[in-house]
Backbone bond lengths (Angstrom), bond angles and torsions (degrees), N, CA, C in turn:
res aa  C-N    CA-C-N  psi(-1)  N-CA   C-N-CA  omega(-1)  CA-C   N-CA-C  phi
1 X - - - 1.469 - - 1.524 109.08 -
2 X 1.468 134.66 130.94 1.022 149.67 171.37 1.405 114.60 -72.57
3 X 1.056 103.77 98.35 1.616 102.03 -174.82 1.451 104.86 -111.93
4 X 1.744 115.12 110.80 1.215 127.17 -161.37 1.573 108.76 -118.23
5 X 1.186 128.39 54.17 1.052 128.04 166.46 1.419 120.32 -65.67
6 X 1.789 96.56 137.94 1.593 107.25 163.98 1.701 125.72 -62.93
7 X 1.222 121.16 114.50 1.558 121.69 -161.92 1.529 105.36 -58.94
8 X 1.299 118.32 18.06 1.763 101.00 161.20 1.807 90.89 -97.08
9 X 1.042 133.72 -9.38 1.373 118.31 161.54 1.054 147.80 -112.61
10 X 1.709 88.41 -0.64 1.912 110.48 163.56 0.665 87.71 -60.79
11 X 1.447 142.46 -88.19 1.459 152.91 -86.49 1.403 89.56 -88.49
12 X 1.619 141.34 -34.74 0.691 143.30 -160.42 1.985 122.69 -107.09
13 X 1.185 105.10 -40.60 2.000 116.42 136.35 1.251 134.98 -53.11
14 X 1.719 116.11 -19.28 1.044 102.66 179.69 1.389 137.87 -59.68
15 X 0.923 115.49 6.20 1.707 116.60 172.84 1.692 106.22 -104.04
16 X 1.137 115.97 -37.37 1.608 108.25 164.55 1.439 117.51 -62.85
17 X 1.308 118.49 -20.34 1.837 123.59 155.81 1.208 113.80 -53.92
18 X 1.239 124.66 -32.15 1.732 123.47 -158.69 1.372 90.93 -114.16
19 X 1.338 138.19 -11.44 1.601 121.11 177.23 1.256 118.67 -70.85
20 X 1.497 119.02 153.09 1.657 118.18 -166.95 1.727 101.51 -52.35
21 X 1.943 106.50 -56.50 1.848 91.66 -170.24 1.116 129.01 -60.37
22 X 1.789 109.78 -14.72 1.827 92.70 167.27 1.486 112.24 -84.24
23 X 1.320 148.02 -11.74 0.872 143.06 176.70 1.890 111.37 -57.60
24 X 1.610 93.27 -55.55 1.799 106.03 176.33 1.239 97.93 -57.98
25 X 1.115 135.14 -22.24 1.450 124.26 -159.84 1.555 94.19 -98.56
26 X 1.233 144.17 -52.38 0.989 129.02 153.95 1.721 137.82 -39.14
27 X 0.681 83.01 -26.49 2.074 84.06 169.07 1.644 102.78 -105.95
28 X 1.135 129.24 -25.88 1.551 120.87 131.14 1.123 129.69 -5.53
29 X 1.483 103.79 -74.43 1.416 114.45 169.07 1.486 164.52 -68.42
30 X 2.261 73.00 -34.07 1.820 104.49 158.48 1.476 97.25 -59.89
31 X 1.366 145.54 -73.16 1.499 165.38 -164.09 0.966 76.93 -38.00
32 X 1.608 128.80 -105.46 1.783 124.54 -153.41 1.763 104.84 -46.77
33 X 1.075 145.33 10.12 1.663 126.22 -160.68 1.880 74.85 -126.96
34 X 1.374 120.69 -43.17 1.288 96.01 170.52 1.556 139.26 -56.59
35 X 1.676 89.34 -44.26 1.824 94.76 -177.44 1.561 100.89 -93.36
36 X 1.530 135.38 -9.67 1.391 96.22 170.28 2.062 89.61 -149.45
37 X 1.214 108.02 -150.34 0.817 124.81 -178.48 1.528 129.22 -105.08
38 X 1.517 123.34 126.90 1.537 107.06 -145.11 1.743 75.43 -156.52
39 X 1.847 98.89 120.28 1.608 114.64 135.21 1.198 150.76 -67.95
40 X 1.380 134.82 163.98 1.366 116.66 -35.17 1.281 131.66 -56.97
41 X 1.169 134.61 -178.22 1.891 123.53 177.88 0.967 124.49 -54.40
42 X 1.536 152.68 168.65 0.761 129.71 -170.61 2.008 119.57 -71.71
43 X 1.310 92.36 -11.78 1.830 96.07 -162.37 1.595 97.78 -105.28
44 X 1.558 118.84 9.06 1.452 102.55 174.63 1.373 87.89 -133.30
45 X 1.910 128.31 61.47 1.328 120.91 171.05 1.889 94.88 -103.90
46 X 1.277 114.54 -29.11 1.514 102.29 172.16 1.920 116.38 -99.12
47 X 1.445 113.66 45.92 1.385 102.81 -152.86 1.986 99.24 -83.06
48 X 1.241 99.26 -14.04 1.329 114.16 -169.23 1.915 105.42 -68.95
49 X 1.649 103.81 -31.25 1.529 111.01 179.81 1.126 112.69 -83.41
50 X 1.974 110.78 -21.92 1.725 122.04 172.60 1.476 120.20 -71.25
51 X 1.220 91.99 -29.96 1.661 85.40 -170.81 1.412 122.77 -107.61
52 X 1.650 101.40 7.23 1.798 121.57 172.82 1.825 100.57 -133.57
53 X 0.976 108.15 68.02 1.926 99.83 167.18 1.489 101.70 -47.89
54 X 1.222 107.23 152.91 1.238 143.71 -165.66 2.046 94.88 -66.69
55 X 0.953 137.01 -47.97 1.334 121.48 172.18 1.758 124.92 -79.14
56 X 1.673 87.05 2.43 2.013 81.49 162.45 1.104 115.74 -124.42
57 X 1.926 125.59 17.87 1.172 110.86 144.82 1.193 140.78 -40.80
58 X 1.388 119.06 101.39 1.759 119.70 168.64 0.973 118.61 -81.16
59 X 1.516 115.04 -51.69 1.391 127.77 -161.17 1.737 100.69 -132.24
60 X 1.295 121.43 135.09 1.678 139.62 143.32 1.210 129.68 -90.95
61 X 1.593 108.03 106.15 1.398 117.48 156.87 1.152 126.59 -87.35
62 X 1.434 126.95 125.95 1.824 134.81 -173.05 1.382 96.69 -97.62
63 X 1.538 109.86 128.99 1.379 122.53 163.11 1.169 96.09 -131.00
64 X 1.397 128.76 165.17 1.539 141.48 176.18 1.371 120.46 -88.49
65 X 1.372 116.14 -76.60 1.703 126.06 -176.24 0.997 107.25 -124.82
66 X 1.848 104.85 136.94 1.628 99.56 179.53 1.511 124.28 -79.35
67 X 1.234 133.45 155.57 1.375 134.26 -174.70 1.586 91.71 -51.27
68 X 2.201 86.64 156.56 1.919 88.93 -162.01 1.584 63.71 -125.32
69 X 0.814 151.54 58.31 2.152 132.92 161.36 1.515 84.83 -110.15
70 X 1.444 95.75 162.99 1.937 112.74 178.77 1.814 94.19 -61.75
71 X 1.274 104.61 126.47 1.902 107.90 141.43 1.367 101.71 82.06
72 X 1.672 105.68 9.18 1.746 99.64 169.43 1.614 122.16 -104.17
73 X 1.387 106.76 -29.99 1.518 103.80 171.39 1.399 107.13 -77.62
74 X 2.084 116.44 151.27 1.315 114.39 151.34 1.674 95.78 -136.46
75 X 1.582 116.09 11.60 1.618 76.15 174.20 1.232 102.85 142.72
76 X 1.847 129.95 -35.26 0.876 161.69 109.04 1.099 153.29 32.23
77 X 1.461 158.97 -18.73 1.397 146.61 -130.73 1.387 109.46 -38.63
78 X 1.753 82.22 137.78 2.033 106.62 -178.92 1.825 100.09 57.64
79 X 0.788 136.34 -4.17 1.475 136.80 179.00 1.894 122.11 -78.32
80 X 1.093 103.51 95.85 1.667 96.88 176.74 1.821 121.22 -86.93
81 X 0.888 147.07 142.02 1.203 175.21 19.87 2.134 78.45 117.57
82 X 1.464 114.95 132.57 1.526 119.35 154.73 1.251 104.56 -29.45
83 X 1.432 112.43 157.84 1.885 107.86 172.41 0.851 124.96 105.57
84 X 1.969 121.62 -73.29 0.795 129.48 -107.84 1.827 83.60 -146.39
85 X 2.212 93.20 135.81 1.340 101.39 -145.63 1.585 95.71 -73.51
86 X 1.534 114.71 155.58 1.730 121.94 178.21 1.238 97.10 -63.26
87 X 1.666 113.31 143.27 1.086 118.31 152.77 1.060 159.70 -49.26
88 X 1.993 164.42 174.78 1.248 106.79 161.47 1.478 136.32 -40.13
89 X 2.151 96.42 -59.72 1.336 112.63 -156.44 1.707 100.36 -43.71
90 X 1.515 121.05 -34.64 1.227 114.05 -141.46 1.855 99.77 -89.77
91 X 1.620 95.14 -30.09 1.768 108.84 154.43 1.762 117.87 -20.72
92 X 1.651 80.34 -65.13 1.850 99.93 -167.31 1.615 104.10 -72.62
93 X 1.419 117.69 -30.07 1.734 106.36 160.86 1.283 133.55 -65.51
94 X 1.477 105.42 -45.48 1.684 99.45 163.19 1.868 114.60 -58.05
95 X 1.155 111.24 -41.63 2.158 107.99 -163.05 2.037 87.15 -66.72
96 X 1.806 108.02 -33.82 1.511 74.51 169.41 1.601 132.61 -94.94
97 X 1.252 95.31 16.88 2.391 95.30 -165.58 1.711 68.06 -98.84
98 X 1.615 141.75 -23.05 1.531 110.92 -172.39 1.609 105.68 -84.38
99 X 1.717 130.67 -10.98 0.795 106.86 -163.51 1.501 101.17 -112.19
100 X 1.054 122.37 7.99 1.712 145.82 172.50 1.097 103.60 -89.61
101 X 1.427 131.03 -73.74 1.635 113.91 -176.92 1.673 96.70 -136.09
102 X 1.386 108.87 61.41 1.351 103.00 173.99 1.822 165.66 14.05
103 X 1.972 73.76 37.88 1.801 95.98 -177.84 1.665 106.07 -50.71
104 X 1.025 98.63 161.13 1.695 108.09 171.23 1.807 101.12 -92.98
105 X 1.177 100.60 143.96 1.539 105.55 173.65 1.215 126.45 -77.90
106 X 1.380 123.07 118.20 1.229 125.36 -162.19 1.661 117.39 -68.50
107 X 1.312 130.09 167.81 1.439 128.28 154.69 1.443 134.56 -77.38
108 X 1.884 100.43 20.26 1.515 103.76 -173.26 1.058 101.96 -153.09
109 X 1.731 117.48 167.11 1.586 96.87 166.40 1.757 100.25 -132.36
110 X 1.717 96.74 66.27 1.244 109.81 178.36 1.840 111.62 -103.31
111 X 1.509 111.33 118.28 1.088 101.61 -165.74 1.576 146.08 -138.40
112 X 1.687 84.77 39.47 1.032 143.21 152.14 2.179 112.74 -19.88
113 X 0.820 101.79 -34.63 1.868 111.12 -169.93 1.797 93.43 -83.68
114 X 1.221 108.72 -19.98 2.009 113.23 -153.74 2.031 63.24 -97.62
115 X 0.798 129.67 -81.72 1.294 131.92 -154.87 1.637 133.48 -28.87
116 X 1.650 92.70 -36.75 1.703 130.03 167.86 1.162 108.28 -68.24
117 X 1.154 115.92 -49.15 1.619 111.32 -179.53 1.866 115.98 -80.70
118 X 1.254 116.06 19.29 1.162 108.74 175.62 1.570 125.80 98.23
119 X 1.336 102.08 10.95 1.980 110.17 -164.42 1.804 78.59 -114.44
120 X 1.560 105.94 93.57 1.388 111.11 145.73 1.910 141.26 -69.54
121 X 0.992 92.57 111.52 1.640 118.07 -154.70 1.739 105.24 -97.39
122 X 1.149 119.26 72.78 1.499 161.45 162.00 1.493 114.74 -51.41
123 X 1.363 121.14 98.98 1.212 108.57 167.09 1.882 104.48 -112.87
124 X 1.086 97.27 132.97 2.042 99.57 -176.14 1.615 102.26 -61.22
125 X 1.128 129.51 -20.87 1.533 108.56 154.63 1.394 121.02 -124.44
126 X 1.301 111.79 122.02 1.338 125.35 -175.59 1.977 119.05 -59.94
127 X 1.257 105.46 -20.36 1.544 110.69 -173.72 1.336 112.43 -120.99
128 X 1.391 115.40 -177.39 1.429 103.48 171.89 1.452 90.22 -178.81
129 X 1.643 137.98 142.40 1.564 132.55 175.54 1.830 93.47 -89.79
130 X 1.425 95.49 154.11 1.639 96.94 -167.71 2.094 96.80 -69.81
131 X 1.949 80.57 155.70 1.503 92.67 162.83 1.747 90.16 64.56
132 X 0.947 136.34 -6.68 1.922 115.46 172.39 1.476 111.94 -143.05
133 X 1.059 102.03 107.91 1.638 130.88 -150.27 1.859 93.26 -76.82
134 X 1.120 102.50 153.14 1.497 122.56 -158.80 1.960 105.48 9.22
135 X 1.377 110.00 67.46 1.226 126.16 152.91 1.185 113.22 -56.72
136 X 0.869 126.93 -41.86 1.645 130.76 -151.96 1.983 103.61 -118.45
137 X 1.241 108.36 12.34 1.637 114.38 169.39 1.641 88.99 -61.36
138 X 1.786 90.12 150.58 1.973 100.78 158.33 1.496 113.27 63.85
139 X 1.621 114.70 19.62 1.212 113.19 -164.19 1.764 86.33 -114.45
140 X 1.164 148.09 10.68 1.669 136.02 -175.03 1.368 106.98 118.14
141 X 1.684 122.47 -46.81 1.618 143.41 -168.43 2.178 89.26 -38.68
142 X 1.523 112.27 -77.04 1.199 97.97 -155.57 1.286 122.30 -49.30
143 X 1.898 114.75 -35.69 1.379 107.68 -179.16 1.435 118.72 -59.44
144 X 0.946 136.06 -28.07 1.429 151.01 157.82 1.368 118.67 -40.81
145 X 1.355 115.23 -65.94 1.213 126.85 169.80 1.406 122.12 -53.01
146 X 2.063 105.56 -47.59 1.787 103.02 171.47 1.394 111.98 -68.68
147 X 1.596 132.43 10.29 1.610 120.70 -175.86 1.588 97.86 -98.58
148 X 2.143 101.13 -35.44 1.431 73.45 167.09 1.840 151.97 -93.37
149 X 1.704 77.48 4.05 1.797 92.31 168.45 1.801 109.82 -61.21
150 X 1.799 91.94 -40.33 1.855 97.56 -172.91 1.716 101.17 -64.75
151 X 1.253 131.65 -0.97 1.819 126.31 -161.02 1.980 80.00 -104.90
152 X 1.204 117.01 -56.48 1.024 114.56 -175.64 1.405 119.74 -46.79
153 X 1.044 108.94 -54.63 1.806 130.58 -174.21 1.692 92.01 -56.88
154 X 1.038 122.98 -34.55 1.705 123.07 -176.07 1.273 111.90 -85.13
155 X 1.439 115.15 -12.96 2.253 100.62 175.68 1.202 96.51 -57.14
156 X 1.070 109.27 143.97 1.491 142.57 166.22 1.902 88.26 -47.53
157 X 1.517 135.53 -86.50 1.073 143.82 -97.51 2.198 74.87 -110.23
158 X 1.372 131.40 153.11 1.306 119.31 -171.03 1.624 112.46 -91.07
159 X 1.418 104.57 151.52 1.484 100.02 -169.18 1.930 93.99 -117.88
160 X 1.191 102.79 172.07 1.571 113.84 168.02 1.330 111.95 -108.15
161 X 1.268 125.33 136.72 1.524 150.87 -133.11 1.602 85.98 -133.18
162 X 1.740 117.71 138.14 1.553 100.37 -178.35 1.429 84.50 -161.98
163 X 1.740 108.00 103.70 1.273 101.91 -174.61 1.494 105.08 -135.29
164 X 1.281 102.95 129.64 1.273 116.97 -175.01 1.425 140.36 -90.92
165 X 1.602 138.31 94.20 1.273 113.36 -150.83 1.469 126.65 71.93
166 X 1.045 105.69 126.39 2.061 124.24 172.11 1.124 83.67 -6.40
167 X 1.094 123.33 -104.14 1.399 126.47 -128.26 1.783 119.01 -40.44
168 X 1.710 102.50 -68.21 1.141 110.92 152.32 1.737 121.62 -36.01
169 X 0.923 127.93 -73.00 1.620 129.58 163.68 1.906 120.33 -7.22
170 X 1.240 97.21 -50.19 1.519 124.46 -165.39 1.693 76.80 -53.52
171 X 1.823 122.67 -52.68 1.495 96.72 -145.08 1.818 99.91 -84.00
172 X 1.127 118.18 29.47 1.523 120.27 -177.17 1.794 86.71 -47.35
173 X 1.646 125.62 -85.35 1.153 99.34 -161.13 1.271 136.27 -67.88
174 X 1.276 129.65 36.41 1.540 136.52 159.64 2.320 100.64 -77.39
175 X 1.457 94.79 -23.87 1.651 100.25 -159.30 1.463 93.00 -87.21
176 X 1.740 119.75 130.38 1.685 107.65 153.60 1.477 119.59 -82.84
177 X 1.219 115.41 99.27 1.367 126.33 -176.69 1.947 119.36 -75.32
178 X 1.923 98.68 6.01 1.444 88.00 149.33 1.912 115.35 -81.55
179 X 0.978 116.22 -25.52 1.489 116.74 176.72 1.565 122.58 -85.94
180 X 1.065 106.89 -30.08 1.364 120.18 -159.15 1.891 105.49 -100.80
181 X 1.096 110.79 138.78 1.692 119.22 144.34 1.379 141.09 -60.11
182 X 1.294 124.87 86.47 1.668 97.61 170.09 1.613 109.64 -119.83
183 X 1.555 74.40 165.86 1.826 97.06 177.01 1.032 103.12 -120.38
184 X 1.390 120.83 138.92 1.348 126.11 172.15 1.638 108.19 -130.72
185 X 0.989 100.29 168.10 2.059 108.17 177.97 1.498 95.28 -170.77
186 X 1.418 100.30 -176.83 1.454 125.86 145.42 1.359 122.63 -52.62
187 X 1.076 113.38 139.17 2.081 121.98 174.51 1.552 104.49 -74.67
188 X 1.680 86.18 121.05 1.850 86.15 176.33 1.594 124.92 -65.02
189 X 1.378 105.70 19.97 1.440 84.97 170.30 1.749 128.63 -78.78
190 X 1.382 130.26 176.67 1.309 128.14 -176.99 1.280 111.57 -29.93
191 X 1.596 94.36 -56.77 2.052 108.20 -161.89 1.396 104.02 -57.53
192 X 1.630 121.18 -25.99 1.833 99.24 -153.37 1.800 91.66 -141.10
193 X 1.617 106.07 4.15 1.683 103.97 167.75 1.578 114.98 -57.06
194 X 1.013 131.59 -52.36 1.531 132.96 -157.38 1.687 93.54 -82.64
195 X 1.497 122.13 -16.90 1.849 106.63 -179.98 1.563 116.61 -103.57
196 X 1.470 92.99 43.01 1.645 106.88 175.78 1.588 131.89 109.64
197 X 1.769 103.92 26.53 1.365 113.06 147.80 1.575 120.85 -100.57
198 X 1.012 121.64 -8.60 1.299 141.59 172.77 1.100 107.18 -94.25
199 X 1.727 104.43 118.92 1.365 117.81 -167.68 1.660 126.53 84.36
200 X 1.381 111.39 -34.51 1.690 122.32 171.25 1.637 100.38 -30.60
201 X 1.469 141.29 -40.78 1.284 143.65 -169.41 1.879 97.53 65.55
202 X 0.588 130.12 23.92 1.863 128.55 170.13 1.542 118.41 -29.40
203 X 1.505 105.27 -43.89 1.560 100.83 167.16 1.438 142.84 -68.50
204 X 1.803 102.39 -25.66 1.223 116.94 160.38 1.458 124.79 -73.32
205 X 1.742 106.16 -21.19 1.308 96.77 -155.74 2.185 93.44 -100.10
206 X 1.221 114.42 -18.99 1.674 116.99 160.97 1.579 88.84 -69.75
207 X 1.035 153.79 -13.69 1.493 126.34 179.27 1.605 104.67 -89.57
208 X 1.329 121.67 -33.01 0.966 137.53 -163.64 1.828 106.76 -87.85
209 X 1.067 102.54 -22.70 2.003 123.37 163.11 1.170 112.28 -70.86
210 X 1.437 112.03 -47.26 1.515 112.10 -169.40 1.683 106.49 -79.09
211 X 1.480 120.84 -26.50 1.645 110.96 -147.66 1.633 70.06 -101.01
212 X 1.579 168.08 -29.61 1.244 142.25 141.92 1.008 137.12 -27.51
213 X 1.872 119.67 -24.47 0.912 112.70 -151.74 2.045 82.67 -124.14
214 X 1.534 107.33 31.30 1.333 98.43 178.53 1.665 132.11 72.11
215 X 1.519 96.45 7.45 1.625 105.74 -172.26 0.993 128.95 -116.58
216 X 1.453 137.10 144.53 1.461 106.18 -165.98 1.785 109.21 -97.56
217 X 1.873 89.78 147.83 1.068 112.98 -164.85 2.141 110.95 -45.42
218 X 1.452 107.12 -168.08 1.467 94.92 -170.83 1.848 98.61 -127.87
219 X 0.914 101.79 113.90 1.343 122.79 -169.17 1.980 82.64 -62.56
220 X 2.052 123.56 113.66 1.150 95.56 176.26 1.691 86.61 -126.16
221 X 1.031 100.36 64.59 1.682 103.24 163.87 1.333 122.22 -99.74
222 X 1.466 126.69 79.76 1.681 122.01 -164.81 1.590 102.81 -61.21
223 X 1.332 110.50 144.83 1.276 105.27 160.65 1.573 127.81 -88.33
224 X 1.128 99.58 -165.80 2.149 84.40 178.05 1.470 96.93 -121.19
225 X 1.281 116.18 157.46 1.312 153.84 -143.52 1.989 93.24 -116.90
226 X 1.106 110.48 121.53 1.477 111.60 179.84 1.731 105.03 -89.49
């Protein structure tokens, strides 16, 4: 496995690189990419650490497993690939960021622009073999993933915490929530949108985290993709 991290977050994993379970977890992964087919590609499995270095984390979003359909994971949480139609959950995030601060709904559910501005988009397992949804749970991915919630939880300067649903929830104590912000709700997907992600306002209220905490707010108006 190519593990291509940007050195504001090596520098800081490197000892979870050299521990025995990421090692197993890496030939884990070579093994499944040989015998079958496994999202995202191999060069957009850390794209979420590429496209937020570690000193412009503002904000953390927790997602779990990345989408297993052809051409939808890159790397991401809730984030689909150009093209390629939004999912529900990610459905039920746009009908609520339009009815919270009234973005227009984009023609993609590429989401990539939230990423630039500093909203690190975390899913606790980085892989997945196509078509079989959290395949790759219990395989090394979360401990990895909870060291880098624990790197986050340690900036000095406060970040916003945005966790959605149990699962996500569970890692509250990895977060120091004397420094830190979180939001929590229900997971926008179908099953658990209508029992309290709908309506939560989450986009206003990370804007409303960040401009307390001295930062600038997060522009979440996607544009559309021609």
């Amino acid at each position: 496995m190519q593990v291509d991290l940007p050195e504001s977050w090596r520098s800081r994993l490197a000892a979870e690189l050299d521990k025995p379970y990421f090692h197993k977890l890496e030939q884990f992964v070579d093994q499944e990419r040989r015998t079958n087919t496994v999202f995202p590609p191999e060069s957009e499995v850390f794209s979420a650490l590429k496209l937020t270095p570690y000193e412009k984390v503002n904000v953390l979003l927790l997602g779990q497993d990345p989408y297993h359909d052809d051409n939808q994971a890159h790397g991401l949480c809730f984030s689909v690939q150009p093209g390629i139609k939004p999912p529900p959950s990610l459905v039920n995030m746009y009908k609520e960021l339009q009815s919270d601060l009234g973005c227009r709904i984009p023609n993609n559910g590429y989401l990539v622009a939230w990423a630039e501005q500093g909203l690190l988009m975390l899913n606790a397992v980085l892989t997945v073999q196509a078509h079989k949804p959290n395949s790759h749970k219990n395989q090394g991915w979360e401990t990895f993933t909870d060291a880098i919630i624990r790197e986050v939880s340690a900036k000095e300067s406060p970040v916003v915490f945005v966790l959605w649903g149990g699962y996500a929830q569970k890692k509250l104590n990895l977060i120091d929530t004397t420094r830190h912000s979180v939001i929590q709700s229900a997971h926008p997907s179908p099953l658990s949108a209508r029992n309290g992600f709908f309506g939560s306002k989450p986009f206003s209220k990370i804007n409303q985290a960040l401009q307390a905490a001295g930062k600038p707010q997060i522009n979440w108006q996607l544009p559309d993709l021609k």
